[in-house]
N, C-alpha and C positions, 0 to 999 in steps of 0.2 A: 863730105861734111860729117862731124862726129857731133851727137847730141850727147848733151849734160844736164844733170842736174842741179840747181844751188836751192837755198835758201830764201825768201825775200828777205828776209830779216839780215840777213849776213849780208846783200847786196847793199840794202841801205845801209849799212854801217861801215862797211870794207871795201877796198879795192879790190875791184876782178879783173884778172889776168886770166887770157885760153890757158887751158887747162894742154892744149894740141900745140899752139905753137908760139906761149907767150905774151899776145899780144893785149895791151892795155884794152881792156873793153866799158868798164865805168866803174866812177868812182863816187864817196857820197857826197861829194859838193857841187853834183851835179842832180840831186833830190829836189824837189818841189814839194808844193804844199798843198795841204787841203780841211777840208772843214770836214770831220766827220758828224755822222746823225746828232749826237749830243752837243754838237757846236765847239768841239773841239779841234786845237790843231794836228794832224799827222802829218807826218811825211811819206812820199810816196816815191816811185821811180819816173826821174824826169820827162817831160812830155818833148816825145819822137822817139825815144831811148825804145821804148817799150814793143814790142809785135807780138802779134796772136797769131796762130794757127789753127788745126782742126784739134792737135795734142796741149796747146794751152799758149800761157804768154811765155814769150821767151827774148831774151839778150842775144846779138847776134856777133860774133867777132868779126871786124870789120877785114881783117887779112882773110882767114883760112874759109871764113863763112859758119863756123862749130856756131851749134844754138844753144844757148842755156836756159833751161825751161824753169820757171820759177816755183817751187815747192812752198807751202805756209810756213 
C-alpha cells in the first residue's frame, strides 16, 4: 500500500484517479452538504467516502488499497 497526499480542495472539485494504479477513486458529484457555523452552505466529501486513521482522514483506492491523506 503506497500513501499520498492531495488537496481537499482539489478532491472536491476534480476527479481522483490512484496515482499507483489508475484506478477511479471519487469524484465531485459524489460531494454532500452541510451548514457551516454562519449557516451557510459547504460542500464536503461524501459520507462513507471519507476514513480516518492515527495519520489523518484519508481516500482509499478501492483496487491497490494506496491511501490519500487529505491536506487543507
Amino acid at each position: 500500500m503506497k500513501e499520498f497526499t492531495v488537496s481537499r480542495t482539489k478532491v472536491l472539485k476534480e476527479n481522483l484517479y490512484c496515482d499507483n494504479c489508475g484506478t477511479w477513486i471519487y469524484c465531485p458529484e459524489m460531494n454532500a452538504t452541510a451548514k457551516n457555523e454562519e449557516g451557510g452552505i459547504i460542500e464536503r466529501i461524501g459520507e462513507g467516502c471519507l476514513h480516518q486513521d492515527a495519520k489523518g482522514d484519508f481516500l482509499e483506492c478501492p483496487d491497490c488499497k494506496s491511501r490519500y491523506y487529505l491536506i487543507e
